[in-house]
C-alpha positions in Angstrom: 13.9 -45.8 -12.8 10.1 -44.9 -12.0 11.0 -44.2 -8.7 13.5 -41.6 -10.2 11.3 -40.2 -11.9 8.4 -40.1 -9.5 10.8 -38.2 -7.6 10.9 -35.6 -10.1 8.5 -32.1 -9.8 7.3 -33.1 -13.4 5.2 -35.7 -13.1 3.2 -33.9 -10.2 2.7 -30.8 -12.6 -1.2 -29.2 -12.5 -2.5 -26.8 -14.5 -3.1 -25.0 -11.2 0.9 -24.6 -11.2 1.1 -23.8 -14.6 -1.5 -20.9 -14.4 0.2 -19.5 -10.9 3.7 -19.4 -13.2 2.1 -17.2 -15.7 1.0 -14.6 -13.0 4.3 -15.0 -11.9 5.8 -14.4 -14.6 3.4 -11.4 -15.5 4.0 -10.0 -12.0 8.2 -10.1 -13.3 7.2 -8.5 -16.5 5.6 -5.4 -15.0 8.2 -5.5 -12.9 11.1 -5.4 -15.1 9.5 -4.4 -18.9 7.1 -1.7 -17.2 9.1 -0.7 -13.8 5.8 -0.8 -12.1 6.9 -1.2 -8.3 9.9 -3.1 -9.1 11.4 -3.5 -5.4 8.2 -5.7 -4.9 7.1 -7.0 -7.7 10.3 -9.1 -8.4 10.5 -11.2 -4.9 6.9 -11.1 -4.9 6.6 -13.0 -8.7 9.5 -15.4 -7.6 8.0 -16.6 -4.2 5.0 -17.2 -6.8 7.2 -18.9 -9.2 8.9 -21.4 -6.6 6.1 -22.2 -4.2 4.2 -23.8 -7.3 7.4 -25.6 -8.3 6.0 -29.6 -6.9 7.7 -31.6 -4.2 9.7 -28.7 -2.8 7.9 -28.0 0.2 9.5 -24.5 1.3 6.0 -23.3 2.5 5.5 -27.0 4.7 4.6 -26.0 8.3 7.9 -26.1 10.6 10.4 -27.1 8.4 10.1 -24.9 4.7 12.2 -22.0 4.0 9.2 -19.7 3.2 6.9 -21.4 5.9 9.6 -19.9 8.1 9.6 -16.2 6.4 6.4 -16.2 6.3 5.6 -17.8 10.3 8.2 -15.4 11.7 8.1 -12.3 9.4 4.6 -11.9 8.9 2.6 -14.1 11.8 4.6 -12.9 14.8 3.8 -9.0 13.1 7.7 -8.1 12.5 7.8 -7.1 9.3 5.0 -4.3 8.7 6.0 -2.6 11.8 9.8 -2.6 10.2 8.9 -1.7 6.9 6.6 1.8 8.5 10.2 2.1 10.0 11.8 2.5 7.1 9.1 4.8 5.5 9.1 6.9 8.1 13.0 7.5 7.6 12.3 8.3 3.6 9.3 10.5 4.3 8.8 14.1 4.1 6.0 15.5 5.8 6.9 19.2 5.2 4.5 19.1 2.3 1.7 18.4 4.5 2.2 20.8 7.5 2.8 23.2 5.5 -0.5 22.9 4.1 -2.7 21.1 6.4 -5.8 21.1 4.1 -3.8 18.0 2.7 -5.1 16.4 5.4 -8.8 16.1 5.0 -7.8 15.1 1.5 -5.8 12.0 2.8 -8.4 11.5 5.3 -10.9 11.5 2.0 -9.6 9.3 -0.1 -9.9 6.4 2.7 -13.6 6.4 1.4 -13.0 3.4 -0.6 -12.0 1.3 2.1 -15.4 1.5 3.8 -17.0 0.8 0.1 -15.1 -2.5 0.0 -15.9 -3.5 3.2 -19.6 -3.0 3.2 -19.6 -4.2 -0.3 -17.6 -7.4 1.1 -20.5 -8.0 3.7 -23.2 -7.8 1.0 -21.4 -10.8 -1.1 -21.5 -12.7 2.2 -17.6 -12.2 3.6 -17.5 -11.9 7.2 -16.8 -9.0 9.3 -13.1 -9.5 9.7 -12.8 -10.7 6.1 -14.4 -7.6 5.0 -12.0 -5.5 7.0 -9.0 -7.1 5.3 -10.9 -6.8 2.3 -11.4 -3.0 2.5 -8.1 -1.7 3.6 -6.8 -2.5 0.0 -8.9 0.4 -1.0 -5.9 2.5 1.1 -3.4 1.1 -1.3 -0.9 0.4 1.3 0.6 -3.0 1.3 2.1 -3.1 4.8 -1.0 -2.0 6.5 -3.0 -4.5 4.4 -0.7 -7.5 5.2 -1.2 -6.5 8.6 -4.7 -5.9 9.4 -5.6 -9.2 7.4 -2.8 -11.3 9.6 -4.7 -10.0 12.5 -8.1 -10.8 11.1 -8.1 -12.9 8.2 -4.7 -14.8 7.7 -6.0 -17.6 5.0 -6.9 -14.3 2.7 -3.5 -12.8 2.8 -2.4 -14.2 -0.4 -5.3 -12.7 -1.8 -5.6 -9.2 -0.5 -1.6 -8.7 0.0 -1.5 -9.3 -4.4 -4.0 -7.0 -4.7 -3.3 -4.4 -2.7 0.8 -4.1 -4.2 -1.2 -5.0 -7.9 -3.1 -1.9 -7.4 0.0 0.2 -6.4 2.1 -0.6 -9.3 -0.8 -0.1 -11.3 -1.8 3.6 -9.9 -0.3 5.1 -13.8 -2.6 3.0 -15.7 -5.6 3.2 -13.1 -5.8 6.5 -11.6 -5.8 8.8 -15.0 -8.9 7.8 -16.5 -11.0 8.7 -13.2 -9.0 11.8 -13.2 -9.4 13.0 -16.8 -13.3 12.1 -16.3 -13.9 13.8 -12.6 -12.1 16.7 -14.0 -12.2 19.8 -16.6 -9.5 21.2 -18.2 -9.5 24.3 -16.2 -9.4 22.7 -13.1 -6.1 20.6 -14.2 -4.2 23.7 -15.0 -5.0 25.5 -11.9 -1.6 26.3 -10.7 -1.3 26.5 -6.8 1.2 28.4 -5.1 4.1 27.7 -3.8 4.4 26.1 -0.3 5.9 27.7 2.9 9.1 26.6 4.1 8.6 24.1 7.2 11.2 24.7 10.3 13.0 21.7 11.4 11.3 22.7 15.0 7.8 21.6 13.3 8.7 18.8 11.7 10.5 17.3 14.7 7.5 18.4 16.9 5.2 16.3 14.4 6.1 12.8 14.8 6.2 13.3 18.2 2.6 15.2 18.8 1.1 12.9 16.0 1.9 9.6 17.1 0.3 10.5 20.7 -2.8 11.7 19.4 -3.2 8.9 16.6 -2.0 6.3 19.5 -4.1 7.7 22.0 -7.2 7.9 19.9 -6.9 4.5 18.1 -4.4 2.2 20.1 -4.5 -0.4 17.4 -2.5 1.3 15.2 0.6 2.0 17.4 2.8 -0.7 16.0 2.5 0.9 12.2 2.2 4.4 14.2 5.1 4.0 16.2 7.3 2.7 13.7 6.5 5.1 10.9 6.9 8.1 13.4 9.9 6.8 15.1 11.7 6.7 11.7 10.5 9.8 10.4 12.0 11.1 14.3 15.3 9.7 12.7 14.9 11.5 9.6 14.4 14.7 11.0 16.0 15.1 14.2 19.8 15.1 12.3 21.4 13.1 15.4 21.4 9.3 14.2 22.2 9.9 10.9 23.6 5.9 10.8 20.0 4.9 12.2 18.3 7.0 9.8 20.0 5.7 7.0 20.0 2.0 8.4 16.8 1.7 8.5 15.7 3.9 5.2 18.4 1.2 2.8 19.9 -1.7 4.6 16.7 -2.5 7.4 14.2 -1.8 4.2 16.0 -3.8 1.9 16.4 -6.8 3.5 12.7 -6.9 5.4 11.6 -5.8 1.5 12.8 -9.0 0.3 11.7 -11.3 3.0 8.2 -9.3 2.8 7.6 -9.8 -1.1 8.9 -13.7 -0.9 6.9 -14.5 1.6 3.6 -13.3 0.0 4.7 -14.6 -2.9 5.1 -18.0 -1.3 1.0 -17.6 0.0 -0.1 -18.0 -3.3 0.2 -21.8 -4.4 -2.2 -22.9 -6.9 -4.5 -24.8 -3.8 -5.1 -21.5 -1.6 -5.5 -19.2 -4.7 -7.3 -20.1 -7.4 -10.6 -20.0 -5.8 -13.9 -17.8 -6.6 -13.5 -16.3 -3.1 -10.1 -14.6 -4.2 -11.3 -13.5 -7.6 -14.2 -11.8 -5.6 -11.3 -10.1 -3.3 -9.4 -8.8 -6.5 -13.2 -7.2 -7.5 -13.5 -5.5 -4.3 -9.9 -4.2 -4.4 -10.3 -2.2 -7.3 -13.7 -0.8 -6.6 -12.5 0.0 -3.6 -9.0 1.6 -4.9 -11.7 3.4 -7.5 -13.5 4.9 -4.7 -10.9 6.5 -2.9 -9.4 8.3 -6.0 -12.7 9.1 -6.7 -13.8 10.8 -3.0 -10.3 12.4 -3.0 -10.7 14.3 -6.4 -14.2 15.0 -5.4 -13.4 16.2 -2.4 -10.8 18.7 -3.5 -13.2 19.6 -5.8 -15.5 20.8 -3.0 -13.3 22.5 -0.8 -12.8 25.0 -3.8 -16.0 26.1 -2.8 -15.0 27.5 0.5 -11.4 28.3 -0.3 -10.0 31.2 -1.5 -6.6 29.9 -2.6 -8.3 27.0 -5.2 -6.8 23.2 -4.8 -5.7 21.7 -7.9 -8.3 18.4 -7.9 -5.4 16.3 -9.2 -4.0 16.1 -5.9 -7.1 14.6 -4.6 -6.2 11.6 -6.5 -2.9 11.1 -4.5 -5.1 11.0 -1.1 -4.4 6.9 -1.5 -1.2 5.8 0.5 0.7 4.7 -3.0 3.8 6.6 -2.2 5.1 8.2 -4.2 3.4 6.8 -7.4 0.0 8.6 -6.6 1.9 11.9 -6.5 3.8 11.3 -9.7 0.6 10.6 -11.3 -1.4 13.6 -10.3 2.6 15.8 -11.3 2.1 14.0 -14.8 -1.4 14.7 -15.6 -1.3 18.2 -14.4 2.2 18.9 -16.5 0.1 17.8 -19.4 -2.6 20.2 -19.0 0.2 22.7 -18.4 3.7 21.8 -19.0 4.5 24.9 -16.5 2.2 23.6 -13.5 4.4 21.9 -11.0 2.2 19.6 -8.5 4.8 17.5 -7.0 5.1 19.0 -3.7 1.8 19.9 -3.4 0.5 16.1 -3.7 2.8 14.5 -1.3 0.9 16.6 1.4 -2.1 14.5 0.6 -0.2 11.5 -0.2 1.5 10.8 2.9 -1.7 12.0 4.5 -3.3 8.4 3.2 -0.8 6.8 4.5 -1.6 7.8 8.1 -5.6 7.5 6.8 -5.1 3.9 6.2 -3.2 2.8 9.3 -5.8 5.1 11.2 -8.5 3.3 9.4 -6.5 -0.1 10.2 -6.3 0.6 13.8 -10.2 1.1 14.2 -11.0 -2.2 11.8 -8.6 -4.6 14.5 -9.8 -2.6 17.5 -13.7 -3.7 16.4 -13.1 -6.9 15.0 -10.3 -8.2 16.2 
């Protein structure tokens, strides 16, 4: 009979378990009750959920379930490169050629990044920790999982949570900074209306980016690559069934296997340590930053431009796509119920996205 029950996950309970369930289980709730990033919130709450259930060993070395998800998905590097793949198919980068200002704003809002990372050396992190601990400020999950498998695997559980935490929380976060970095005016400042993009240009741009980027920072040509070759799908209209694979089925499943597995990093033992409460800090200064240099930014160009950015859009500079830019549409419809910034903040928003896997590349290339 004590053998049977010895055998049981109850007796070998902790209230390290019992605390990792709860942030499961709040991780589900925004998830579900707040639709805050939904797609990875859910898997990401469960893997929480089972790997602190005791005695079931999916995350043992060679032999559990999640060890293996986790080994062969994110160790080997597969799934990052297939989840840019997948973004590329669903993005739209007409917004941003046709207004390449969007740019520098993209490139601006990496400014937290570097925060976090020098503000990670000065509490005593090393220099590859620090790197893994500043790309959260891109808020780009993908890129973060994979700069801190190249440089600092033990803090994935850490810096993956808090880099997806941050993007599901962009509507709670971002507005404050927004409403106190800008005046009314500014938020009703209606832009106008953006050029139509040819196909020509937006087929030429994968193709001319990704040899620049690649050529300039070689690090990032897995993420490159990946996100340009399935943006090349998108637009090139010959493979629609590759376009489509890898924008729903590919993403779906590598989705799944991505949130369970980071999930599964975070067992009581590996995360509830001072070290990953000081990673969870930095994250959000750092997230703080670049919404902050992004507004500010826009902001300044208005000084040398004749056609005035709206300053929201600065905010969307961060690579949460497309939350950022729904934010910066919400808060600017407020201000003026007739001010339509959609559009206009995806330029910037899927600028970030190349910001951080530029900013990525150069952190492995250094201190890899």
């Amino acid at each position: 009979m004590l053998d049977m029950v010895l055998a049981t996950g109850f007796i070998h309970l902790t209230l390290g378990n019992l605390v990792m369930w709860l942030i499961a289980f709040f991780f589900i709730y925004l998830a579900i009750r707040k639709s805050y990033e939904p797609l990875l919130l859910v898997p990401i709450g469960f893997g929480i959920l089972i790997v602190n259930l005791p005695l079931t060993f999916l995350m043992e070395e060679g032999e559990g379930l999640l060890w293996r998800f986790y080994h062969y998905g994110l160790e080997w590097e597969v799934i990052p490169p297939l989840i840019f793949l997948g973004l590329g198919a669903m993005t739209d980068f007409g917004p941003m050629i046709a207004n390449p200002k969007t740019l520098l704003l993209g490139a601006g809002a990496q400014f937290g990044v570097y925060v976090a990372f020098f503000g990670a050396l000065f509490l005593g992190f090393s220099v590859p920790e620090a790197c893994s601990i500043g790309i959260i400020g891109g808020a780009d999950g993908p890129t973060t999982i994979y700069t801190t498998v190249h440089l600092a695997p033990h803090l994935l559980g850490a810096t993956a949570i808090a880099a997806y935490s941050y993007m599901s929380l962009v509507p709670i976060i971002q507005p404050p900074i927004m409403r106190l970095l800008t005046t009314e005016k500014e938020r009703k400042i209606v832009m106008k209306q953006l050029r139509p993009v040819s196909k020509r240009e937006k087929i030429l741009f994968p193709l001319v980016t990704v040899v620049v980027i690649c050529l300039i920072v070689p690090a990032s040509a897995p993420l490159m690559g990946m996100f340009m070759l399935g943006n090349l799908f998108k637009e090139c209209g010959v493979v629609k069934r590759l376009s489509d694979a890898a924008a729903n089925e590919l993403m779906n499943i590598v989705t799944i296997v991505l949130g369970v597995s980071v999930g599964a990093t975070m067992s009581a033992a590996h995360f509830l340590k001072l070290q990953v409460i000081s990673v969870f800090i930095m994250g959000i200064v750092a997230f703080a930053f670049s919404t902050t240099a992004g507004i500010l930014l826009a902001k300044f160009m208005n000084f040398f431009t004749k056609e005035k950015i709206n300053p929201l859009i600065g905010s969307a500079g961060v690579s949460a796509v497309p939350m950022a830019a729904r934010v910066s549409q919400l808060m600017g419809s407020k201000a003026d119920p007739k001010n339509f910034l959609l559009m206009h903040a995806m330029g910037p928003n899927v600028a970030g996205v190349i910001g951080t896997v530029v900013a990525a590349g150069v952190f492995i290339a250094l201190a890899g």
